[in-house]
Backbone of each chain as ProteinMPNN parsed JSONL, in Angstrom:
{"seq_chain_A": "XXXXXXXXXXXXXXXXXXXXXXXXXXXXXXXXXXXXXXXXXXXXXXXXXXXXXXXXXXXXXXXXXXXXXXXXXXXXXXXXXXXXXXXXXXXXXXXXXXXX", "coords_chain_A": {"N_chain_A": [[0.819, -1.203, 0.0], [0.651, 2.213, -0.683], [-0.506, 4.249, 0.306], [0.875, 6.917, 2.801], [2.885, 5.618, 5.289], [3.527, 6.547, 7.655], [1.626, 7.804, 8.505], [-0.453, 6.993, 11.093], [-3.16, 7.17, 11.611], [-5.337, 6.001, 9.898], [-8.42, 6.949, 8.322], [-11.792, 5.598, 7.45], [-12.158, 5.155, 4.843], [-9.717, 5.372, 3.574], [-8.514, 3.293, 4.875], [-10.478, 1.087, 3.676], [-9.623, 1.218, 0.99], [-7.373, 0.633, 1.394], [-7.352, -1.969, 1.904], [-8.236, -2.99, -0.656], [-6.203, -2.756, -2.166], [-3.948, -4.064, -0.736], [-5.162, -6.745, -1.566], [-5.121, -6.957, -3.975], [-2.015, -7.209, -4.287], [-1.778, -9.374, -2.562], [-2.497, -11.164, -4.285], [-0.692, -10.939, -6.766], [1.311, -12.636, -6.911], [3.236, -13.908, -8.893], [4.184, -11.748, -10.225], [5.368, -10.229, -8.263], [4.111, -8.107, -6.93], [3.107, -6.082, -9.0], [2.262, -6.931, -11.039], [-0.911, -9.222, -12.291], [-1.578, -12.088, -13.265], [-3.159, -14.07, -15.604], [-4.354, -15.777, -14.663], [-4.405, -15.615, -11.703], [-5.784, -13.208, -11.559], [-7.876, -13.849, -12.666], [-8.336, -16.161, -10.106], [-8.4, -14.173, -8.216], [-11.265, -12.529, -8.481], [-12.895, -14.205, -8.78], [-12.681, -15.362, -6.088], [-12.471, -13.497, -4.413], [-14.374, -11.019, -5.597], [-16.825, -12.035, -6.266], [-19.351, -10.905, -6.353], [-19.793, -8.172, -7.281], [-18.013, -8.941, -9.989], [-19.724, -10.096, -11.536], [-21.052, -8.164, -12.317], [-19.178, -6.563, -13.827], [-19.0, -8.331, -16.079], [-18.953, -11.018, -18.374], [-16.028, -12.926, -17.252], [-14.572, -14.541, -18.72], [-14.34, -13.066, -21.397], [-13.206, -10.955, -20.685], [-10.69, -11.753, -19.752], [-9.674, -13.121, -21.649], [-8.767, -11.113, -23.704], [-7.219, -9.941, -22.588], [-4.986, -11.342, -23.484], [-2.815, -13.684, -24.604], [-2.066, -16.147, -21.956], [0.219, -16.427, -20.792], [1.78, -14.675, -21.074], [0.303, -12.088, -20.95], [-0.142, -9.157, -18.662], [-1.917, -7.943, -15.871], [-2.181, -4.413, -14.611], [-2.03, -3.016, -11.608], [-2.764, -0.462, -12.033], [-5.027, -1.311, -14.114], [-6.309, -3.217, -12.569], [-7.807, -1.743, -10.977], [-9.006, 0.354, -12.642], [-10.885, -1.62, -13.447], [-12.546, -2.063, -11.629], [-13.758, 0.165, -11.463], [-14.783, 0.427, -13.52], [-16.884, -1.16, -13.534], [-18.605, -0.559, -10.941], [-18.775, 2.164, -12.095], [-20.798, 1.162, -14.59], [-24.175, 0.834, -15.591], [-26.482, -0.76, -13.592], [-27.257, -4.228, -14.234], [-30.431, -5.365, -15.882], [-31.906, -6.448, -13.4], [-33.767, -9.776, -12.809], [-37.093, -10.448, -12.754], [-38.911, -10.26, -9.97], [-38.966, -13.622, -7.864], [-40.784, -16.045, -6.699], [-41.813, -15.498, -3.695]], "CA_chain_A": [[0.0, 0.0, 0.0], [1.309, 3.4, -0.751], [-0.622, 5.883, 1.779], [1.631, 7.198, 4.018], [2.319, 4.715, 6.245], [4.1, 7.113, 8.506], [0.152, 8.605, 9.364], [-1.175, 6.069, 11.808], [-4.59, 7.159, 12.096], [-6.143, 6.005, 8.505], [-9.615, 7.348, 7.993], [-12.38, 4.366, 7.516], [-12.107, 5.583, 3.515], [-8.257, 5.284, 3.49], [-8.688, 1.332, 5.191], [-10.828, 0.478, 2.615], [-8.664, 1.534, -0.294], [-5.333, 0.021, 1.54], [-7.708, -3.271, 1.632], [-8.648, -3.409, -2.189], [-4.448, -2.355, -2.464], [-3.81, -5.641, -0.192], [-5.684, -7.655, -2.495], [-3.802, -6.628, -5.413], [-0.788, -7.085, -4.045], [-1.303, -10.758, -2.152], [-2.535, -12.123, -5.494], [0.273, -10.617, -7.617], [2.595, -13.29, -6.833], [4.209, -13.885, -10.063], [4.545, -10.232, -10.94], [5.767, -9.278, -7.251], [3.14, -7.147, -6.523], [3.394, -5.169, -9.616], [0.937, -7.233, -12.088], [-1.868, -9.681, -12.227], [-1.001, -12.824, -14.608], [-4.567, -13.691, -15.83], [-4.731, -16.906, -13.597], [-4.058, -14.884, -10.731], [-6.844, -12.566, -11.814], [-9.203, -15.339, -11.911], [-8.967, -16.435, -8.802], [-9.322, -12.881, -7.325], [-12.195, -12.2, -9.038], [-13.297, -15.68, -8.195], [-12.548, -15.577, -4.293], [-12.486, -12.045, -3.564], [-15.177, -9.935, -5.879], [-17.616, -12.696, -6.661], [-20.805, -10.192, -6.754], [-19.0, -7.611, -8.409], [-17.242, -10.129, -10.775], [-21.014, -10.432, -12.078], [-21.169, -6.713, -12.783], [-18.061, -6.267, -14.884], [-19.683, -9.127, -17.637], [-18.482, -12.253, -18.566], [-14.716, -12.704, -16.599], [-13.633, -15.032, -19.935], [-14.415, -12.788, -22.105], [-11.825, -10.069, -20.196], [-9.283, -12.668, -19.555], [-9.449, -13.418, -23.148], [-9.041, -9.582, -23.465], [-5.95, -9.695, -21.681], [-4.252, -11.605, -24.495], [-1.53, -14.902, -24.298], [-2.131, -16.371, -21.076], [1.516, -16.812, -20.275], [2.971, -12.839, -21.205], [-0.712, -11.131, -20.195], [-0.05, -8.715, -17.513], [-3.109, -6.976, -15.233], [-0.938, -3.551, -13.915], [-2.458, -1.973, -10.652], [-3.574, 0.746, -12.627], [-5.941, -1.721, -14.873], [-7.61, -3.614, -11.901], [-8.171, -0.724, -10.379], [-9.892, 1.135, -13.301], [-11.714, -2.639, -13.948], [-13.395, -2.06, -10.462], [-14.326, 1.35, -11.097], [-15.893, 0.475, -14.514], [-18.077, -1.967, -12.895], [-19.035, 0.651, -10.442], [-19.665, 2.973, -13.349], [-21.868, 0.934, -15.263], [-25.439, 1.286, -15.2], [-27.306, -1.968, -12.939], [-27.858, -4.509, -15.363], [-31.75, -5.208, -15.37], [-32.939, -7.437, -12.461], [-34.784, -10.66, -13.062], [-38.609, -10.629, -12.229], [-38.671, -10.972, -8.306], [-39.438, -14.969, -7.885], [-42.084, -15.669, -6.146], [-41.256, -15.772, -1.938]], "C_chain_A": [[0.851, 1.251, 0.0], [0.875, 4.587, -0.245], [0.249, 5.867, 2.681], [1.72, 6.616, 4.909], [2.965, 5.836, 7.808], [2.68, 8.084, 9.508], [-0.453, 7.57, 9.741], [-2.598, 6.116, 11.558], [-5.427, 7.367, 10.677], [-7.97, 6.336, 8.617], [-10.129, 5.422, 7.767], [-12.764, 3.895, 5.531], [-10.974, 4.816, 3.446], [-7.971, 4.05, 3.645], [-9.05, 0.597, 4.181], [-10.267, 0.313, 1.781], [-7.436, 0.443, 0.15], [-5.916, -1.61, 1.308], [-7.903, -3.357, 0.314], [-6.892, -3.44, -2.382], [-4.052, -4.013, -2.263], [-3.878, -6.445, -0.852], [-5.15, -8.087, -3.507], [-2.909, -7.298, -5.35], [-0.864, -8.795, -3.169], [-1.721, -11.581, -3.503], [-1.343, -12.003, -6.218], [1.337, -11.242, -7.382], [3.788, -13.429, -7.763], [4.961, -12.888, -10.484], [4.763, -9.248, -9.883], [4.827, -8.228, -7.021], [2.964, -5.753, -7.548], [2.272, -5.78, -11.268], [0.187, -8.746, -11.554], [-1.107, -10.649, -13.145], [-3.117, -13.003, -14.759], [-5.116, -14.614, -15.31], [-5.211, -16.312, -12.388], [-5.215, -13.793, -10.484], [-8.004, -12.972, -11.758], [-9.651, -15.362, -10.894], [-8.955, -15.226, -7.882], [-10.425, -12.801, -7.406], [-13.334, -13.358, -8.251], [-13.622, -15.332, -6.699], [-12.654, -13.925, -4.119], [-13.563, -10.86, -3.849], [-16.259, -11.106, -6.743], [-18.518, -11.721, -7.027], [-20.02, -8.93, -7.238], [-17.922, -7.617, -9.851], [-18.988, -9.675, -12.166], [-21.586, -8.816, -13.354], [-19.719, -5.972, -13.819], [-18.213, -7.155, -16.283], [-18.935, -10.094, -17.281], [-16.561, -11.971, -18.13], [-13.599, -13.467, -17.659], [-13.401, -13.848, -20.827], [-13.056, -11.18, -21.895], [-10.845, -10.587, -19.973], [-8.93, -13.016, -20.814], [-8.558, -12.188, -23.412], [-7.788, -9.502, -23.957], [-4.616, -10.301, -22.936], [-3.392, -13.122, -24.292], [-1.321, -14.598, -22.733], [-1.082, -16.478, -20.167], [2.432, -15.525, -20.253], [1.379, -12.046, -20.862], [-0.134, -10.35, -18.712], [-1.542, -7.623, -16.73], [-2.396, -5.788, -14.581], [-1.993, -3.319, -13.137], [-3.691, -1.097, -11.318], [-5.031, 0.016, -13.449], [-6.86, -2.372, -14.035], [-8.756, -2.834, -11.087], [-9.484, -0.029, -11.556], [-10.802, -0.292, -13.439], [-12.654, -2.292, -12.585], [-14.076, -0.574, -10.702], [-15.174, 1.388, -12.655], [-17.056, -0.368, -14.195], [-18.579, -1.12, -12.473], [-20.111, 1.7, -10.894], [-21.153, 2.705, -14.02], [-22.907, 0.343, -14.998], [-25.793, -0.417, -14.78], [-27.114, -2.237, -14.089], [-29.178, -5.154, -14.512], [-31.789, -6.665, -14.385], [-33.69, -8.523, -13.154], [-35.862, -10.355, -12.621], [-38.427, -11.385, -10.73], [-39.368, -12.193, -8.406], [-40.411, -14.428, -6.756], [-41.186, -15.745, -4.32], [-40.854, -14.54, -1.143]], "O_chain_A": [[1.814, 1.255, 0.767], [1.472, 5.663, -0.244], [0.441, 4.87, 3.376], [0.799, 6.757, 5.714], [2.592, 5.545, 8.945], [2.695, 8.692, 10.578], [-1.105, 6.998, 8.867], [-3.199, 5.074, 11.296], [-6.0, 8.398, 10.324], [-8.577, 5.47, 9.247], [-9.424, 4.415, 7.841], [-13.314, 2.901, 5.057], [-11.107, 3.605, 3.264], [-7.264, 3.491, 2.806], [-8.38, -0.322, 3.71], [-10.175, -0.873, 1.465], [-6.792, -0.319, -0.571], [-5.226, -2.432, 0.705], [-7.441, -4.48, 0.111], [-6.479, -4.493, -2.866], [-3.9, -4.889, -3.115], [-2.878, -7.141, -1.031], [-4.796, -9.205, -3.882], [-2.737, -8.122, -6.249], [0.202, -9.407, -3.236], [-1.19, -12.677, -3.686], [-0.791, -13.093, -6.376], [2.405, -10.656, -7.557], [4.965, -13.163, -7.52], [6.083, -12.964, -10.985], [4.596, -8.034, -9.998], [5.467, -7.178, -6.958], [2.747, -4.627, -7.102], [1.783, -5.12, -12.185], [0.629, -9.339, -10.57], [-0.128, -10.238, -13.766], [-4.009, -12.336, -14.234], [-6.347, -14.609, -15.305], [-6.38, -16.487, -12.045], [-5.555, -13.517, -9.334], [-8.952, -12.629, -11.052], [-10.735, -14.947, -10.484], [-9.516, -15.322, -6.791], [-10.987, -12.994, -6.328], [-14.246, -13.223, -7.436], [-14.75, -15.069, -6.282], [-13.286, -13.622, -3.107], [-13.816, -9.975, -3.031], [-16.404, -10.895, -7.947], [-18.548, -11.584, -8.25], [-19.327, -9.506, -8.076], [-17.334, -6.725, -10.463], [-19.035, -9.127, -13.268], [-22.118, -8.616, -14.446], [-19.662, -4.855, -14.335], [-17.701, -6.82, -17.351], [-18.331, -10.192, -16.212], [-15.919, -11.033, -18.602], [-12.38, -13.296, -17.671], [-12.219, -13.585, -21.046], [-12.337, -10.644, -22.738], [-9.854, -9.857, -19.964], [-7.735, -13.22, -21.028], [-7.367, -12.46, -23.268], [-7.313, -9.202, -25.052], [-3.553, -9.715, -23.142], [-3.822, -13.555, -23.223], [-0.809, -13.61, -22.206], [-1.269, -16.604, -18.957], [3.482, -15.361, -19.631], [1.689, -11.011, -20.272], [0.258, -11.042, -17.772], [-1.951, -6.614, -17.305], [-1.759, -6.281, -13.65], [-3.072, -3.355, -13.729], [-4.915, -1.063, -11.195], [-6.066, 0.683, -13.436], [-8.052, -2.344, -14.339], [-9.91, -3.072, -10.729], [-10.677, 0.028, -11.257], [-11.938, 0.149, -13.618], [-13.839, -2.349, -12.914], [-15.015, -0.289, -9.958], [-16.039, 2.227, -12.902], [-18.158, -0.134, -14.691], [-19.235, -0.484, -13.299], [-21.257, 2.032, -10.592], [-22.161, 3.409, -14.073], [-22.873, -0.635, -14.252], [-25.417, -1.292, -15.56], [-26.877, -1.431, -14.989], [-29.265, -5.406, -13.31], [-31.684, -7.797, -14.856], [-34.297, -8.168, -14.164], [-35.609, -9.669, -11.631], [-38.021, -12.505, -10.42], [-40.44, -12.107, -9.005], [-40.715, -13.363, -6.218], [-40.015, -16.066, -4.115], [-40.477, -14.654, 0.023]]}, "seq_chain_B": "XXXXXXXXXXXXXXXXXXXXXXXXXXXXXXXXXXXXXXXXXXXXXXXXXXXXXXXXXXXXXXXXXXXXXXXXXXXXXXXXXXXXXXXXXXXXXXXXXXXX", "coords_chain_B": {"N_chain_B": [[-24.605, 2.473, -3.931], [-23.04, -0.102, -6.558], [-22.985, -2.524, -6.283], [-24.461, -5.683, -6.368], [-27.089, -5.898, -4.826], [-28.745, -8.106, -3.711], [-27.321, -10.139, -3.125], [-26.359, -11.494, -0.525], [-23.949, -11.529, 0.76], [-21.3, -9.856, 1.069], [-17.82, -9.964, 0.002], [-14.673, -8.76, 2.511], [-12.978, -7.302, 0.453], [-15.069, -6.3, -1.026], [-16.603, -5.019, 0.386], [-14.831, -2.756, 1.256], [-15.035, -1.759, -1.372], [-17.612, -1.021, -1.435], [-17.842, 1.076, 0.732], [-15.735, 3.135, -0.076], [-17.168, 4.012, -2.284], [-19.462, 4.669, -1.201], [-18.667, 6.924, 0.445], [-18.47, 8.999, -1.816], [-20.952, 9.187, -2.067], [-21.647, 10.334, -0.072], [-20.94, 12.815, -0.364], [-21.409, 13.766, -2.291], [-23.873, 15.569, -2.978], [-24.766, 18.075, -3.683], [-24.832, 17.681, -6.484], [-26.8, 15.273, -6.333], [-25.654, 12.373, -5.536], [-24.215, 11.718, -8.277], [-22.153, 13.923, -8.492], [-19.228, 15.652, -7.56], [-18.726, 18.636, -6.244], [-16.505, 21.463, -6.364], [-15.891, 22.01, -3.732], [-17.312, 20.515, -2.526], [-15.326, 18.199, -2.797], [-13.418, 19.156, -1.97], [-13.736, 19.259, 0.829], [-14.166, 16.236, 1.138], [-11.746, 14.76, 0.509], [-10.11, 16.967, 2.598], [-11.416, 15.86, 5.073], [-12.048, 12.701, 4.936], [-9.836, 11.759, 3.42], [-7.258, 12.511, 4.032], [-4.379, 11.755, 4.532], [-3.88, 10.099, 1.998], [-4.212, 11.873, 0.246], [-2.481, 13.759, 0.377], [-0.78, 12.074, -1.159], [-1.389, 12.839, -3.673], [-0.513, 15.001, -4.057], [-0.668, 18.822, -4.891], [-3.913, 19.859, -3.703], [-5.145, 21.926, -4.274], [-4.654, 22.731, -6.207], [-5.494, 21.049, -7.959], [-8.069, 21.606, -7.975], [-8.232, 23.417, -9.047], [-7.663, 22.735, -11.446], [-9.975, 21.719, -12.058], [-11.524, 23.704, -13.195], [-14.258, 26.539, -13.13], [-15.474, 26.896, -10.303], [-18.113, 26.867, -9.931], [-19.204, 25.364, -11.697], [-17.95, 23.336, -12.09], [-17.405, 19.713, -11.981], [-17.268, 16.678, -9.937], [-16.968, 13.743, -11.559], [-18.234, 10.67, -10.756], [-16.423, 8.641, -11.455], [-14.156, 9.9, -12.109], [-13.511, 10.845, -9.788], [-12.542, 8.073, -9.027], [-10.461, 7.52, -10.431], [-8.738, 9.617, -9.355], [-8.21, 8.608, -7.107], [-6.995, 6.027, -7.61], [-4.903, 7.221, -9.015], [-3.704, 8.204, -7.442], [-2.655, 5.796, -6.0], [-1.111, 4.79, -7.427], [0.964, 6.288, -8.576], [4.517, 6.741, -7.746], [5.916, 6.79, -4.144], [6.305, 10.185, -3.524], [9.332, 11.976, -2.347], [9.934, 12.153, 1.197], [10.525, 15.044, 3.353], [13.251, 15.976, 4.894], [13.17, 14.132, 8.067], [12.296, 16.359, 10.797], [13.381, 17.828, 13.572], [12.795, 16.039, 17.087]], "CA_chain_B": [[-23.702, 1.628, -4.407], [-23.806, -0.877, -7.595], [-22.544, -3.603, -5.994], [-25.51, -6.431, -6.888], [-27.462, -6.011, -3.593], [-28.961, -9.124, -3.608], [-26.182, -10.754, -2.62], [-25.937, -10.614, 0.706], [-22.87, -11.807, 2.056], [-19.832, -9.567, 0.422], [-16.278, -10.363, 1.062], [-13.923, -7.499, 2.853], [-12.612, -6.53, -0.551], [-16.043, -5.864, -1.809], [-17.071, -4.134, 1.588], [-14.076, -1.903, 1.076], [-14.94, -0.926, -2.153], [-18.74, -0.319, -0.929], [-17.328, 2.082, 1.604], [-15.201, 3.73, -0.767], [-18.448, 4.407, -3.1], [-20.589, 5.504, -0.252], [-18.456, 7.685, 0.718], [-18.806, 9.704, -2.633], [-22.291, 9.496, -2.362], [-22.273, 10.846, 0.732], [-20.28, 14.045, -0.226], [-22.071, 14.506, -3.557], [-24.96, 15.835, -2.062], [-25.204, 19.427, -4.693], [-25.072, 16.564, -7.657], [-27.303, 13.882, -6.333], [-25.161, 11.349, -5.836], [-23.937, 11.796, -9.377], [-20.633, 14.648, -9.383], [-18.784, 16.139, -6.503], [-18.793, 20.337, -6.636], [-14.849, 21.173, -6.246], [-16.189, 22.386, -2.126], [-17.765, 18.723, -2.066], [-14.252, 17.354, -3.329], [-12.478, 19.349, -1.106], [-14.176, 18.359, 2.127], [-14.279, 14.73, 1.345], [-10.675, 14.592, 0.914], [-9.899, 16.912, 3.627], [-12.018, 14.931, 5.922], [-11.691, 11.638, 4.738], [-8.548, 11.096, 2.375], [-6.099, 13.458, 5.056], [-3.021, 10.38, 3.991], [-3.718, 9.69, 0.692], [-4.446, 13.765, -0.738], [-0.954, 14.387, -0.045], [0.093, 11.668, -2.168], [-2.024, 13.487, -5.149], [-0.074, 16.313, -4.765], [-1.914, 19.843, -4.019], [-5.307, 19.888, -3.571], [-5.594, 23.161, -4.191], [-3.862, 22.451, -8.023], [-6.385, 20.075, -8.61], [-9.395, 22.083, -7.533], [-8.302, 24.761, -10.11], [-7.812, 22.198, -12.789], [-11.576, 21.715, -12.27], [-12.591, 25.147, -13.593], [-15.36, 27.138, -12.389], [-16.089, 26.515, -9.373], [-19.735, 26.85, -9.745], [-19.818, 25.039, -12.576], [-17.124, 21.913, -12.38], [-18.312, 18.441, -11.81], [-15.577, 15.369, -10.511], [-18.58, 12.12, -11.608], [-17.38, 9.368, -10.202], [-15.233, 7.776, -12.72], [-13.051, 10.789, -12.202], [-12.887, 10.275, -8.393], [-12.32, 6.792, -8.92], [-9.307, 7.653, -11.245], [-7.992, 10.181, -8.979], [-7.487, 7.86, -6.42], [-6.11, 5.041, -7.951], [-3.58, 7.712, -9.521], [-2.284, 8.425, -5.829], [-2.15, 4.883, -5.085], [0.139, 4.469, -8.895], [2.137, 7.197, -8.566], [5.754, 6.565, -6.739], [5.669, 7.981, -3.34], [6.714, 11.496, -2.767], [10.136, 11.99, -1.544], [9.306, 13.03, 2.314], [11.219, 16.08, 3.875], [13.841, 15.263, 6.121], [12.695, 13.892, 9.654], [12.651, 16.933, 11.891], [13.919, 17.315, 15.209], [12.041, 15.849, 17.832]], "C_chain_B": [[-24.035, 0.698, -5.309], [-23.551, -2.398, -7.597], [-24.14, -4.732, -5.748], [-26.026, -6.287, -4.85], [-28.03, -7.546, -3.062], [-28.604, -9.999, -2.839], [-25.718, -10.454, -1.677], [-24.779, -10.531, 1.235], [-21.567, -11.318, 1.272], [-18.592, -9.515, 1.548], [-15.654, -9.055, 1.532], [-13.814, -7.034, 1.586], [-13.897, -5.507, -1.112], [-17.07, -4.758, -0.935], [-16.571, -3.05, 1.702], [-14.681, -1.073, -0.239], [-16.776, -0.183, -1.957], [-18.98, 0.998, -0.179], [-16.499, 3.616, 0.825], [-16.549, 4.999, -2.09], [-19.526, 5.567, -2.364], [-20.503, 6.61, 0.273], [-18.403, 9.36, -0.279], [-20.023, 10.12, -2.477], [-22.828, 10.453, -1.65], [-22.104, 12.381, 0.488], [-21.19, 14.591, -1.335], [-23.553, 14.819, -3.533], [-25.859, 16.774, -3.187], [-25.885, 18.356, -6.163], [-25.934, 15.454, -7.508], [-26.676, 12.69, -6.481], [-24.401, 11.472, -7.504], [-21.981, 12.319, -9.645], [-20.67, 15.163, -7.737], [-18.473, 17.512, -7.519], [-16.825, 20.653, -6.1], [-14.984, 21.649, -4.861], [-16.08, 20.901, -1.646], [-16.213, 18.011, -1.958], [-13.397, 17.361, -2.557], [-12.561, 19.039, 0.278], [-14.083, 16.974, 2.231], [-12.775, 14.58, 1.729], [-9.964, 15.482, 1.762], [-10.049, 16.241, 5.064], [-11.614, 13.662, 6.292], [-10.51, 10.699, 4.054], [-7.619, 11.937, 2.788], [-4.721, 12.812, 4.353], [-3.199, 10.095, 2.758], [-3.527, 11.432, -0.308], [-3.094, 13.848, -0.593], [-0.126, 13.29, -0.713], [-0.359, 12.099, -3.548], [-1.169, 14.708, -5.431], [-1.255, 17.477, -4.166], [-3.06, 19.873, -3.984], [-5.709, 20.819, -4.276], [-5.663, 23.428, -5.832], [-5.468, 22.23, -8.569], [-7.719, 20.679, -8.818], [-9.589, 22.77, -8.707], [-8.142, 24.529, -11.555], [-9.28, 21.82, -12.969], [-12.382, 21.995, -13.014], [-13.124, 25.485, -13.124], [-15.736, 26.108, -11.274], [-17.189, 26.347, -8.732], [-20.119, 25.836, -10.241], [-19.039, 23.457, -12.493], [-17.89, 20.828, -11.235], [-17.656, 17.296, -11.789], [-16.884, 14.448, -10.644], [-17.399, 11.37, -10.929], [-16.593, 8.415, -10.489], [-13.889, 8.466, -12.592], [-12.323, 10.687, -10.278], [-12.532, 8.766, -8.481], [-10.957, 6.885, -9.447], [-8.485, 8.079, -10.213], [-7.484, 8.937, -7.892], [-6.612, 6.469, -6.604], [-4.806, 5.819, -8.87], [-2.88, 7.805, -8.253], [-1.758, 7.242, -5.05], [-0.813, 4.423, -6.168], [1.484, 4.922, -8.872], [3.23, 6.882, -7.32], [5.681, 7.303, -5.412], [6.617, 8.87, -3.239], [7.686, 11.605, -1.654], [9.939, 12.858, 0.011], [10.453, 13.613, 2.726], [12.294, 15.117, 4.835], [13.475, 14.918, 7.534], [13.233, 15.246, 10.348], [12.998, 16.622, 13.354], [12.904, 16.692, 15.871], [11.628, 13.775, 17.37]], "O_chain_B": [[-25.216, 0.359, -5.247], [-23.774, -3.234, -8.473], [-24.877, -4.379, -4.827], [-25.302, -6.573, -3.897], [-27.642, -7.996, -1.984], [-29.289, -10.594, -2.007], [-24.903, -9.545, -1.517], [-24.468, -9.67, 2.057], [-20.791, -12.17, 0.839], [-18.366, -9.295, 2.738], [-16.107, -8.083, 0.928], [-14.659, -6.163, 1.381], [-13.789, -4.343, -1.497], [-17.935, -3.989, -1.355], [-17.27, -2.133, 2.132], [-14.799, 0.15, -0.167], [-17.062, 0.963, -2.304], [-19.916, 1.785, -0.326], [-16.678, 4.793, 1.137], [-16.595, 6.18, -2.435], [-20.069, 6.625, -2.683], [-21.438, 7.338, 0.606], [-18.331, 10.483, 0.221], [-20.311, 11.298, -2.692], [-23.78, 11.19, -1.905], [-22.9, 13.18, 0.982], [-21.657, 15.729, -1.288], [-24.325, 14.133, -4.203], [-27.015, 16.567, -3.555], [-27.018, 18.342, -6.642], [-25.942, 14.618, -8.412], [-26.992, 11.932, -7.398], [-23.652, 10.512, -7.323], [-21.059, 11.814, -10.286], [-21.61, 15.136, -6.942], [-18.181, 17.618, -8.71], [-16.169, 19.813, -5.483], [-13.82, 21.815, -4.498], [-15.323, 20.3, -0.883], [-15.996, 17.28, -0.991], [-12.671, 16.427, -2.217], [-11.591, 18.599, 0.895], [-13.925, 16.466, 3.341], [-12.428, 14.342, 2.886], [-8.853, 14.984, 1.943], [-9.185, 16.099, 5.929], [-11.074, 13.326, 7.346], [-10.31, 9.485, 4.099], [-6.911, 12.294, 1.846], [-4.07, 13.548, 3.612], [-2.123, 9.648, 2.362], [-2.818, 11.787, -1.25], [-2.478, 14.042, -1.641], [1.084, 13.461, -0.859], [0.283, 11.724, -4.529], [-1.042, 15.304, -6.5], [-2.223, 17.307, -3.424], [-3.166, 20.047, -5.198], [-6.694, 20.62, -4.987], [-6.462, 24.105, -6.479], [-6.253, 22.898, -9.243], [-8.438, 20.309, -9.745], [-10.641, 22.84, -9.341], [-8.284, 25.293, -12.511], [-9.7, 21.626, -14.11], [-13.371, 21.435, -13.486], [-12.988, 24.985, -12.007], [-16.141, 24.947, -11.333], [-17.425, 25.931, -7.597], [-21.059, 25.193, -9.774], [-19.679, 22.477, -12.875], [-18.563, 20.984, -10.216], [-17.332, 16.696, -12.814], [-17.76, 14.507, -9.782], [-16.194, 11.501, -10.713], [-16.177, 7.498, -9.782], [-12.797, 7.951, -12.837], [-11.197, 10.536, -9.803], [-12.077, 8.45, -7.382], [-10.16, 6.21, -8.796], [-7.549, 7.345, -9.897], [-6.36, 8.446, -7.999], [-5.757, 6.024, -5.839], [-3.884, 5.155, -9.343], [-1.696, 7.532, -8.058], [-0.985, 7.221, -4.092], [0.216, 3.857, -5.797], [2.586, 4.398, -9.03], [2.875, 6.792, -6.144], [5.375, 8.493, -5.5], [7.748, 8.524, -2.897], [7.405, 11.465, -0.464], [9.809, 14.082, -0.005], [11.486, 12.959, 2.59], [12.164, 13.984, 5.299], [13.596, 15.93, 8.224], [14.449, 15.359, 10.508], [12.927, 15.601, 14.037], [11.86, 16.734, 15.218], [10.787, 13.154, 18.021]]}, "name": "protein", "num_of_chains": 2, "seq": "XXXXXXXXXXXXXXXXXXXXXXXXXXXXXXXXXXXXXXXXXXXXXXXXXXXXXXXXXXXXXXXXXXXXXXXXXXXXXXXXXXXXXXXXXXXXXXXXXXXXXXXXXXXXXXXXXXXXXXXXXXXXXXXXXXXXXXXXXXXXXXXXXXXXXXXXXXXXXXXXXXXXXXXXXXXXXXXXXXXXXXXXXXXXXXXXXXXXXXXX"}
């Protein structure tokens, strides 16, 4: 994480962020904490943003994306904006509430 | 937040970034949830982003890259950016440790 670690007293904003950072950074094994391989991306997505996984579209179809499974890199900067285009984009429509 | 509500049981990561969201929402008050006013922008991250704003650099810069201050509008794609630029960017060589 790169907030100041020298300011103890992180806001409940600032936590959050250093946790999504965390995330990043314990998956990024291969790429030292500096990229994503697209395995590695997977199983974040997978284990860590399941219901927001759902909201970014199909997770092949971005791992595809990504290019040759073996030189693909995810940088910081790209999972980051991938979470904030989810975010962005508009609900997709709801099913018809079942019955219960 | 656009995180699939449904779904009740989100993991930390996805709690973090809920928090992170909400906390826009809460500031963008003039915009409806929608845009932070460069006042809104500046309170949130005085308030809430104290440790991370000074890895953006001045505040004050930023406010005035805005434009009008009546009229400028950060949406939330743009706060989402900004902060994943201060977590990108190298940190900021810090002053020398003063006395004490």
């Amino acid at each position: 994480p790169r907030i100041c670690r020298d300011c103890q007293e992180l806001t409940d904003v600032e936590r959050a962020i250093e946790t999504v950072i965390s995330q990043f950074h314990c998956y990024a094994v291969k790429g030292q904490k500096e990229y994503l391989t697209p395995n590695e991306m997977q199983d974040l997505v997978v284990q860590k943003l399941p219901h927001l996984g759902k909201c970014v579209g199909p997770l092949e179809e971005k791992i595809e994306c990504m290019g040759d499974p073996n030189e693909a890199k995810l940088e910081f900067g790209e999972y980051w904006d991938m979470m904030g285009d989810a975010n962005r984009s508009p609900p997709s429509p709801s099913p018809a509430p079942g019955s219960g």
